[in-house]
N, C-alpha and C positions, 0 to 999 in steps of 0.2 A: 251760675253766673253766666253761671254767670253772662251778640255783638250783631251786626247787618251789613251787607256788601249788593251791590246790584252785579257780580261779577257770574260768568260762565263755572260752572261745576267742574268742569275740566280741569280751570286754574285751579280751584280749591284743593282736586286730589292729586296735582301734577305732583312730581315727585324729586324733580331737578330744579335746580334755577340757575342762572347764573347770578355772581357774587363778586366783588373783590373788596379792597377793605385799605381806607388810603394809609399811606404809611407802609406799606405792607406787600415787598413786592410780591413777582406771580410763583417765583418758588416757595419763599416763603410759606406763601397763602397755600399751593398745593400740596408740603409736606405733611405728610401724613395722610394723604388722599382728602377729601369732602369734608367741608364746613358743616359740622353736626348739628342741625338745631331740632332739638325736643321743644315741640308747642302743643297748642289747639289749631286745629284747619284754619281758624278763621283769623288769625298770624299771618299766615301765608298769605291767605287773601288779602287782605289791607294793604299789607306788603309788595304786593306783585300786580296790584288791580292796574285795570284800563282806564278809569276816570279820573285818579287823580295821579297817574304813572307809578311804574315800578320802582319801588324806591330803590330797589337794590342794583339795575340796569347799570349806571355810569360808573358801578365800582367794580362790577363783573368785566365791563369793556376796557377798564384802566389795569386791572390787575389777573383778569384769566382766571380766579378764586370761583370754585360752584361751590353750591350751598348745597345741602340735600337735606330738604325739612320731613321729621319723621312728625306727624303727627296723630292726637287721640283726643279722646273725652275727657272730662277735664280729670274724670276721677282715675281712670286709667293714667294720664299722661302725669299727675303726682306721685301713684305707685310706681310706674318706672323711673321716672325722674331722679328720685329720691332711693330707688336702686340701685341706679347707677352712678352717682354720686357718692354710696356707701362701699363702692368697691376699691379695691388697691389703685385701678387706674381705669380712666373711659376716654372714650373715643367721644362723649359729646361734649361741645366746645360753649355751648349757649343754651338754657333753658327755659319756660317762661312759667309762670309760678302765680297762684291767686295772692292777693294777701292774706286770704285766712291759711293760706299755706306758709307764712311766712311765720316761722314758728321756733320756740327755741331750740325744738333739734334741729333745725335748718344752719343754725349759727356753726353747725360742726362739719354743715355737708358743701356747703357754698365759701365761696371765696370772699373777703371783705372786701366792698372797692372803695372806702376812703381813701387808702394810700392813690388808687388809678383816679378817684376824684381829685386827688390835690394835685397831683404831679402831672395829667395830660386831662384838663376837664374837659366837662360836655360843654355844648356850645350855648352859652346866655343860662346859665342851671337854674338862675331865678325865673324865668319864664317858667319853669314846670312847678303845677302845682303844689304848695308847701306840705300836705295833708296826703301828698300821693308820695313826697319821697317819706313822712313820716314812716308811713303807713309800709313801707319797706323797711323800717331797722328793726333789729333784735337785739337787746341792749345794749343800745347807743350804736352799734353798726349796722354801714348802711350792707345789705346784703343782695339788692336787688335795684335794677332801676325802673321806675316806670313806663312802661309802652302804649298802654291803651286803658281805656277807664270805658263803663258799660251801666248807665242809668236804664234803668227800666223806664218803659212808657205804654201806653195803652194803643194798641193797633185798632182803628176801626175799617171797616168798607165801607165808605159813603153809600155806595150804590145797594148793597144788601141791607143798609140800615132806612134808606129811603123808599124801598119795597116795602117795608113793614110801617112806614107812617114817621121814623126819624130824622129828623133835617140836621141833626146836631150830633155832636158824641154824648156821653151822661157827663154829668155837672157832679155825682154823686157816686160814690159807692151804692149806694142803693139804688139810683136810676141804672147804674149797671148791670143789675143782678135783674131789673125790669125788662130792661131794654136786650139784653140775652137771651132770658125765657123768650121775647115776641120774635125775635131773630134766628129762634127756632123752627124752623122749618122745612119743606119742601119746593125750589123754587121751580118757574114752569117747564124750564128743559130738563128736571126731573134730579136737579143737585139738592141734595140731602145736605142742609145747615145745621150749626150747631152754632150758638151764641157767644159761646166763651171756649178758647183753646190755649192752652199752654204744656210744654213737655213737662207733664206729671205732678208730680205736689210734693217735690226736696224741699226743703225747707227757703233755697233762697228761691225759687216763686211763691211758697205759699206767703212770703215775709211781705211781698209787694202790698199783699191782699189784704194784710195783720195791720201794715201799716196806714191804710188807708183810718184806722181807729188809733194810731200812732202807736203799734203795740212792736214784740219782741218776740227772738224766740229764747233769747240769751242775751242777759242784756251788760254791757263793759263792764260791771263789776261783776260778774259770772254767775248769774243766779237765773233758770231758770224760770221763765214763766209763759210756758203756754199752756198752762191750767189757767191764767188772766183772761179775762173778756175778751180783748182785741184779739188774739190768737185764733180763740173759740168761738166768734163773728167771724173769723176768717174760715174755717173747718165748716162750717155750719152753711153758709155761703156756698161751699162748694158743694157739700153733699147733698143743698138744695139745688141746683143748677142741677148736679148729676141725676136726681132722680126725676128731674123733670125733663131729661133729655137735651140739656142747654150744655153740656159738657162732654165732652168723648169719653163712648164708655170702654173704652182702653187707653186711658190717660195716662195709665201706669208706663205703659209702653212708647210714648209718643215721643221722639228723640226731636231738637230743636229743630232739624233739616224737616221732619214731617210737617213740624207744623208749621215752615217756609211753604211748603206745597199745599196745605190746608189753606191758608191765606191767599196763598197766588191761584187754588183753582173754584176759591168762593166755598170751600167745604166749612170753614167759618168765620161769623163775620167783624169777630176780635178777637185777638190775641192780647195775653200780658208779657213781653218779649221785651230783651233791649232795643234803645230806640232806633239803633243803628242796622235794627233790622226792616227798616221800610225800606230799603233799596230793594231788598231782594225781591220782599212782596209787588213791587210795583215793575222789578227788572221786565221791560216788554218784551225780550226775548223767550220770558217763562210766567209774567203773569197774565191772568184774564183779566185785571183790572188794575192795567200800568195808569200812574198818577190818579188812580181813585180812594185808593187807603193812606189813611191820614194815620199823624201820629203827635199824640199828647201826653201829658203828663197824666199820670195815674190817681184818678179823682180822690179827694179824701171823705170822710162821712159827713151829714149834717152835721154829726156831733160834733164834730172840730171847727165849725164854720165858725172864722174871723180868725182863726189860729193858721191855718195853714190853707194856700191858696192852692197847693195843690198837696197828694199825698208825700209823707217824706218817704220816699219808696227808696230800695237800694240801691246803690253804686258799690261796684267791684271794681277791682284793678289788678291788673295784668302786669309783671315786670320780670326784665330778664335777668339773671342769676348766672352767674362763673362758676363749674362744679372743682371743689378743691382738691379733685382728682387729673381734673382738665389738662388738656400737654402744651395750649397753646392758649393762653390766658392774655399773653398782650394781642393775639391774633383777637381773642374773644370782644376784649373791651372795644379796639379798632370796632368790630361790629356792631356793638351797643352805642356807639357814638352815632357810627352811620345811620343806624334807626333811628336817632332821637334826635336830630338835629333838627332846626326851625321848618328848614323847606320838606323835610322827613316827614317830620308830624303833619303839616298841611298837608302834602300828599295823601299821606296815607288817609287822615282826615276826610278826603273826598274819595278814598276808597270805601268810605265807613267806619272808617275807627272813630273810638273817642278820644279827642285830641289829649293830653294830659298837657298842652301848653296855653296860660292864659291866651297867648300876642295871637292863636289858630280862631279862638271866636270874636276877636279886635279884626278879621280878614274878610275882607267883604265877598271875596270869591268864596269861600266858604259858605257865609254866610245868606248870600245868596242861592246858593244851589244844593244847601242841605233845606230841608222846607221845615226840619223841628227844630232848628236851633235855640229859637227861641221858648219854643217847649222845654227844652234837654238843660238851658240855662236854670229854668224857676224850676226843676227838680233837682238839679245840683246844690240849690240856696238851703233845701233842707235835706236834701238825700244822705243816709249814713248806711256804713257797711250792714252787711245782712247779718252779721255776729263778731265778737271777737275772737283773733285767735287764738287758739292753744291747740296742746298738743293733739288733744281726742275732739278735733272738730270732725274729723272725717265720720269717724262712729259714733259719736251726735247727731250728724248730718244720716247717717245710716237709718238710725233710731228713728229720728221726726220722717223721715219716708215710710216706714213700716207700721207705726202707729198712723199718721196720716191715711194712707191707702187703705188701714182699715176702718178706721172712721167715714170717708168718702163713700166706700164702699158696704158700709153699714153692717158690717163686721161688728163696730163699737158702735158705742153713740162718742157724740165729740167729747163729751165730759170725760168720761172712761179712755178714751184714746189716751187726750192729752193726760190727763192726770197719771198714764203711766208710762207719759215720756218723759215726764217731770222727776219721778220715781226712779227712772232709768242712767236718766242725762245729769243728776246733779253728781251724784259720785266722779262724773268722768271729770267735771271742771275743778278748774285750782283753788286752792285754798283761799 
């Protein structure tokens, strides 16, 4: 998942912030020392960014409240989350959570906030997407609230694609898989390309790719099928790029920050990333080709032509959670409000988040100064999650990487891979 910032690396790994939280005076807020937040880096970022301001700045200056954000990968950051959570009592006050983490054992480990929704609500709640608060309850409570939402899109380089004869991005999944191979190359100051780059082949990138044939790896009523065509077009795909050199031959290893720097120093000349990550590609402080990489939606196949105008590629979502361990839970909500409020969302919005409030792409400043808006909108028309949740997504998601990598890797062939993740993966899902 599952996002993009044009922000300094600095901010990303800082480790303090300042905070405060209205309502809420400054002892209050400093009892018990530091405002705990378990995330992903790129929280922070959105959070604390230079283009669209800190969101957290006028509540730190009103109340003397720091924050101190610990954060990980996503899969790390649910193992300890979910940790600490399980314990008699934690020190972290705010967490942020995928949806396919939002799960029924989560219902035992987090706090309910209907009661904090009815009695002190967030600000305009209909503004935020109907489909993102669903997409946080567990039965019928809400457990989470939405922060950020992450559609995929297809990163190109003008400039690397225009060396090799491209004046356009692909229209196609298959002009993709064309137009990669010839974007393989050697260019004259001696940078070694690769055509197609994304961190590794977990199942929520390789779904971007399944989806361009509108396929699955797990589909809402829980049944396996990436023994199906579109899966196996998507496997096949890659293990063709890979052995033609259009794909990095340590994909396995390529964490999302690499391939920010793959992109920013022309090492390749698309990436399959969320769309929110062209800031960073083009950040002129760290790219070699600020405002040259464009960003669209992720083409679908001929075969779907007149069906979908672009692929229905994923969208994840990001929401914060109250562990029901927590010691200072109206301190916690205070800060789920401050994140989420109207002027919150825009900002951060032009840090790079994806806004989860309609009224953020109704704003012309927005709208003007992100350049894929209108990209991000016609994948959202068909975008749906990369699976649904249960409890054994993680070791599903475990599962479709290890067969994956060995299929890519020509370990299996795809047929053999997938067919014994199918074998694997159905036991683990609900009845």
């Amino acid at each position: 998942m599952t996002a993009g910032t044009g922000l300094d690396r600095r901010q990303v790994l800082g480790g303090f912030i300042g905070l405060s939280f209205a309502g809420a005076a400054p002892a209050f807020a400093q009892q018990g020392g530091p405002f705990n937040v378990f995330a992903h880096r790129v929280m922070q970022t959105v959070a604390t960014g230079s283009q669209g301001g800190d969101i957290t700045r006028d509540w730190a200056h009103k109340n003397g409240a720091t924050i101190q954000w610990t954060t990980f990968d996503t899969g790390p950051l649910q193992e300890r989350l979910f940790r600490e959570a399980s314990l008699s009592e934690s020190t972290v006050d705010v967490g942020f959570v995928l949806n396919t983490q939002v799960i029924p054992r989560a219902a035992n480990l987090f706090e309910p906030l209907d009661a904090y929704l009815s009695r002190d609500p967030l600000q305009d709640p209909a503004d935020i997407f109907p489909g993102l608060m669903e997409g946080m309850k567990v039965g019928g409570k809400q457990l989470a609230i939405p922060f950020r939402h992450a559609s995929s899109g297809l990163h190109y380089n003008e400039e690397l694609l225009a060396e090799k004869g491209f004046s356009k991005p692909p229209a196609s999944i298959e002009e993709l898989v064309e137009i990669a191979k010839a974007c393989t190359y050697r260019r004259s100051d001696g940078t070694a390309v690769v055509g197609l780059c994304m961190p590794g082949v977990t199942y929520p990138n390789v779904i971007d790719i399944a989806r361009a044939w509108d396929g699955d790896f797990i589909t809402p009523d829980f049944k396996c099928v990436a023994d199906q065509p579109p899966m196996l077009n998507a496997i096949k795909l890659l293990r063709a790029l890979f052995e033609a050199g259009a794909f990095p031959r340590n994909f396995a290893t390529l964490s999302p920050e690499d391939v920010n720097v793959w992109m920013q120093t022309g090492r390749a000349a698309m990436s399959l990333q969320s769309m929110g990550r062209n800031r960073i590609y083009n950040d002129p402080q760290k790219s070699k080709f600020p405002g040259k990489i464009r960003t669209v939606a992720v083409p679908a196949s001929k075969t779907l032509a007149g069906k979908y105008d672009a692929a229905p590629a994923k969208v994840e979502f990001w929401g914060m959670v109250i562990p029901r361990n927590a010691k200072r839970k109206d301190l916690a909500w205070s800060f789920i409000k401050a994140m989420t409020g109207n002027d919150a969302t825009l900002k951060a919005a032009l840090n790079g988040n994806g806004p989860v409030r309609a009224s953020t792409y109704a704003d012309a400043g927005f709208a003007n100064t992100v350049p894929y808006a209108a990209e991000e909108l016609k994948v959202l028309k068909v975008a749906r999650v990369p699976l649904p949740a249960f409890d054994e997504a993680a070791r599903a998601g475990d599962l479709f990487k290890e067969e994956a990598e060995a299929a890519v890797l020509g370990m299996k062939t795809p047929e053999e891979a997938m067919s014994s993740l199918v074998k694997r993966v159905q036991p683990l899902l609900p009845a």
